[in-house]
C-alpha positions in Angstrom: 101.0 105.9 129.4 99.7 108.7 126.9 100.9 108.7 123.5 102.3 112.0 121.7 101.6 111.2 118.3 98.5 113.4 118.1 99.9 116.6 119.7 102.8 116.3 117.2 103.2 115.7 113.8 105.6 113.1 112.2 104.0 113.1 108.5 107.3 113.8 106.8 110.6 113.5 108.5 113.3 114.4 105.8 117.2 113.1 106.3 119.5 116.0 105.4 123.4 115.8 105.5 124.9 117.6 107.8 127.9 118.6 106.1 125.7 120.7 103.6 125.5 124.4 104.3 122.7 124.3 101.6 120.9 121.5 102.4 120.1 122.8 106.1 119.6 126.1 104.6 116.9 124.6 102.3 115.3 122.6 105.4 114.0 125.9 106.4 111.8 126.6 103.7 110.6 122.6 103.1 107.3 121.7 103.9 108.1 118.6 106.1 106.8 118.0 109.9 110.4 117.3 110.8 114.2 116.9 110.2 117.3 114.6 110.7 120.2 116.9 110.4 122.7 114.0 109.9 126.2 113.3 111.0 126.1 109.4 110.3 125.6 107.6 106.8 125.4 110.8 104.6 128.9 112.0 106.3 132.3 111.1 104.6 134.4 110.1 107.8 136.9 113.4 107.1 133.5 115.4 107.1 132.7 114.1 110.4 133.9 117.3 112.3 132.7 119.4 110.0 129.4 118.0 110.3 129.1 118.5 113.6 130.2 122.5 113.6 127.7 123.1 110.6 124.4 121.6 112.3 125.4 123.6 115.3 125.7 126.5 113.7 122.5 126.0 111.2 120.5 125.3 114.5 121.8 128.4 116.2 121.1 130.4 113.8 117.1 129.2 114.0 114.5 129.9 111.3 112.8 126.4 111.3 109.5 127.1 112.5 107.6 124.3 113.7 109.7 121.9 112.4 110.7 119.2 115.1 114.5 118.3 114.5 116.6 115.4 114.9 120.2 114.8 115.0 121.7 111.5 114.0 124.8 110.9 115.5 127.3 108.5 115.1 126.9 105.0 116.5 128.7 104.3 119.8 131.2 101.7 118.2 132.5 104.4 116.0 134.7 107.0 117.2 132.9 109.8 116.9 129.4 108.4 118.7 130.3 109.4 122.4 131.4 113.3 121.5 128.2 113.7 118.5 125.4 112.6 122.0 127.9 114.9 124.2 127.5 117.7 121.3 123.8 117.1 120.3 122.9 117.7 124.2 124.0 121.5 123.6 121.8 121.6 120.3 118.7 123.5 119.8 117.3 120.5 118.8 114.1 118.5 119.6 116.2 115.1 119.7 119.0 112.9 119.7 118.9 110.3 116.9 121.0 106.9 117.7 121.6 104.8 115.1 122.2 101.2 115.5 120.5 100.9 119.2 120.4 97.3 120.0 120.1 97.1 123.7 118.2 99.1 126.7 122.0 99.7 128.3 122.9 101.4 124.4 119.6 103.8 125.6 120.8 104.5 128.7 124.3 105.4 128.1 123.0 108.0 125.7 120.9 109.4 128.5 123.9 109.8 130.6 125.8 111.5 128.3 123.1 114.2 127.2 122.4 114.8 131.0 126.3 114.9 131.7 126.3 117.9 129.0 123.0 119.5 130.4 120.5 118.5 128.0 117.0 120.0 128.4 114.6 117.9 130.2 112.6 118.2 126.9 115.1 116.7 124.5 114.4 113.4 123.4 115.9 110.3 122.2 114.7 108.7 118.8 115.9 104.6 118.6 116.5 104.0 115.2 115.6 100.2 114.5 117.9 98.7 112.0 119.5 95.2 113.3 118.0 92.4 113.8 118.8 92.6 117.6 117.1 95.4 117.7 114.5 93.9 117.1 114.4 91.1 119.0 114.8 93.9 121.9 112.1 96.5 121.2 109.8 96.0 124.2 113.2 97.0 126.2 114.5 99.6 123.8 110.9 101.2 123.8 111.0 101.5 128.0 114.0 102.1 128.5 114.2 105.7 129.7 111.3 108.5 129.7 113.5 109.6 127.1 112.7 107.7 124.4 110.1 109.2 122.6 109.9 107.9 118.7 111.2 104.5 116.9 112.7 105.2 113.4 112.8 102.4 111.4 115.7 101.5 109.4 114.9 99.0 106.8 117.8 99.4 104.5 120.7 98.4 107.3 117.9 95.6 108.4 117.5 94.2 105.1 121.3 94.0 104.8 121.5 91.9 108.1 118.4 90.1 107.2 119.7 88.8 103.7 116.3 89.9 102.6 115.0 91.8 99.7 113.4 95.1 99.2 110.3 93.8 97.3 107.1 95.7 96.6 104.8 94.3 99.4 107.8 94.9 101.7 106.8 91.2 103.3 110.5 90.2 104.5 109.7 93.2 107.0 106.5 92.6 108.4 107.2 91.0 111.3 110.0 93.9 112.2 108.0 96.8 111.3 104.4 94.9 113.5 107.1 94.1 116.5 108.3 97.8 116.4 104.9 99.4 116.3 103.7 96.8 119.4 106.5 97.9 121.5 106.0 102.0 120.5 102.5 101.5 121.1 102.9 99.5 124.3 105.6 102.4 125.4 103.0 105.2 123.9 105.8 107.1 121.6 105.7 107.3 118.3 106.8 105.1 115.2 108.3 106.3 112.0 108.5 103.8 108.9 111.8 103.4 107.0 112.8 105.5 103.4 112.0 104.1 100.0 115.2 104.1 97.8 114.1 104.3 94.5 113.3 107.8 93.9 112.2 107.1 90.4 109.1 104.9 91.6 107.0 107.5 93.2 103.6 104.3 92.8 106.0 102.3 95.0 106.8 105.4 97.4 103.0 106.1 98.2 102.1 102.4 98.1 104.8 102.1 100.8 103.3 105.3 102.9 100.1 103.7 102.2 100.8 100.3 103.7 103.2 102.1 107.1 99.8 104.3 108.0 97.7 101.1 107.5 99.8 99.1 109.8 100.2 101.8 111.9 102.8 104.4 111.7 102.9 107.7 112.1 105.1 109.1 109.2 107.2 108.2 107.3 111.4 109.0 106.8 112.7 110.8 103.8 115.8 111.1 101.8 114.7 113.7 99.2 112.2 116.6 99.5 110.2 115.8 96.3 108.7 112.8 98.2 107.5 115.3 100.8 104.1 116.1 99.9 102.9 112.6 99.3 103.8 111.3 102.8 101.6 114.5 104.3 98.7 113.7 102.2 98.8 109.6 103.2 99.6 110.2 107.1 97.2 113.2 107.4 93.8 112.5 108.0 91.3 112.9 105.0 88.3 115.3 104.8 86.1 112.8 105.0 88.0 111.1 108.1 87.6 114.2 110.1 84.2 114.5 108.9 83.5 111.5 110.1 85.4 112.0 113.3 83.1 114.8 113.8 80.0 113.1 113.3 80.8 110.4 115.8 81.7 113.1 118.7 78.6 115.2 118.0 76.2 111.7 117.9 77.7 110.3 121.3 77.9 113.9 122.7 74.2 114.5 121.9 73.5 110.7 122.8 74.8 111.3 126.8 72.6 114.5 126.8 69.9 112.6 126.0 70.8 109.6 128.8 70.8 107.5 125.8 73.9 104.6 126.4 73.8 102.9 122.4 74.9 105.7 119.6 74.0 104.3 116.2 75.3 106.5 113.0 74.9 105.5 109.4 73.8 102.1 110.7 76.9 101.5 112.8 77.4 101.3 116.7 79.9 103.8 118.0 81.3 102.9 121.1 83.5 105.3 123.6 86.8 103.6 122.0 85.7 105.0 118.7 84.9 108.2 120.5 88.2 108.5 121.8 89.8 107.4 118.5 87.6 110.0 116.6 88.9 113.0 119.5 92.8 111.7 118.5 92.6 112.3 115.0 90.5 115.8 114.8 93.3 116.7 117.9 96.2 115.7 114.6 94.6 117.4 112.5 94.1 120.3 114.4 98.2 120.0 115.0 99.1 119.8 111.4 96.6 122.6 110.3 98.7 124.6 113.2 102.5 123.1 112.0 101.8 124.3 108.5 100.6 127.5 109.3 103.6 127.9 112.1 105.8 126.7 108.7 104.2 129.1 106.3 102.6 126.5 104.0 
């Protein structure tokens, strides 16, 4: 199976409540790759409706570029979860966001729903990862359904479930986050690493975005726009990455010409797997050079 994460973007993927008229006003000017227009945790239960009629609205009106967009829903044990995946399939949105998915039958369910309501065959469905069963379940959350195109992880539900803390190395969440990123990898859709809380720590917030794009992620989630512009810089490729990348394609390129079969460059053997790897991230960075352009950045 291919994987999408270098024909689309996931930097930066900004919550944004719902019930604000503002807030998804604003979302149109911010310089993230994507947003969560959000029904679920931001949402006071008597805003709930609301929510709904407001993201509609905001998402009919249009005017978010090349931003992809999410919408969290409720979970399915509340509710309001069966109508907000019924809703969401009418949406001009990119995907459905489920919160709390636990089980490959949760993944399905929402896939009957959205198809019930006539969903697109292009809308996806983004697995937030947030239980402890969840994860436990990934391989079968991750193939569950075409569908499923991106994890999200939720580390502030998990750490409540897991009795663990939120400590600066983030190791009470290693072996979530690594079984996660197996699973999306395995499945070829993307992963997206969980929000940093403290808004004041902005060392901590890119040491976090740091450590995601080292283990493997592909952006990282948001809950306030001033954290935007750090997560682009740490999950976009540097100058001297796609310098490199470049390099590599141009030596093996002019290698084959040549009928040469070993490519040496600066003293170290480049093989077709780095080839291929070098081809993925000019083909991202291409992308993002596109997205902020499409976005007016």
């Amino acid at each position: 199976m291919t994987s999408n994460i270098s024909t689309r973007p996931r930097r930066s993927v900004l919550y944004m409540p719902g019930s604000n008229a503002r807030a998804l006003e604003k979302g149109r000017s911010l310089p993230a790759d994507g947003l969560i227009l959000d029904m679920e945790d931001s949402v006071a239960p008597e805003a709930k409706a609301e929510a709904r009629a407001e993201i509609k609205a905001a998402l009919d009106q249009g005017g978010y570029g090349a931003r992809e967009i999410g919408v969290r829903t409720n979970a399915f044990d509340t509710e309001w979860g069966d109508d907000d995946v019924t809703a969401v399939a009418s949406m001009a949105c990119h995907a459905v966001v489920l919160p709390k998915v636990e089980t490959k039958e949760m993944v399905l369910h929402a896939v009957d729903l959205i198809e019930k309501a006539g969903a697109p065959d292009t809308m996806a469905i983004w697995c937030m990862m947030e239980t402890p069963l969840a994860i436990l379940n990934a391989k079968e959350i991750a193939f569950a359904h075409p569908r499923v195109g991106c994890f999200i992880m939720g580390t502030s539900d998990l750490a409540k479930d897991l009795k663990c803390r939120h400590t600066p190395d983030r190791l009470p969440f290693l072996y979530s986050l690594e079984a996660c990123i197996l699973a999306a990898r395995a499945a070829g859709i993307s992963i997206l690493d969980g929000v940093h809380l403290d808004l004041t720590d902005d060392e901590g917030f890119r040491a976090s975005c740091e450590q995601g794009r080292d283990l493997g992620m592909d952006g990282k989630t948001l809950i306030h726009p001033k954290t935007i512009g750090a997560a682009n810089e740490v999950f976009a490729p540097s100058v001297n990455e796609v310098a490199w990348a470049q390099k590599i394609i141009d030596a093996h390129a002019e290698a084959a010409a040549a009928g040469k079969g070993l490519v040496v460059v600066d003293g170290k053997l480049i093989e077709n797997l780095h080839v291929e790897e070098a081809k993925q991230l000019l083909s991202l960075s291409d992308a993002i050079a596109k997205n902020d352009a499409s976005n007016g950045e």
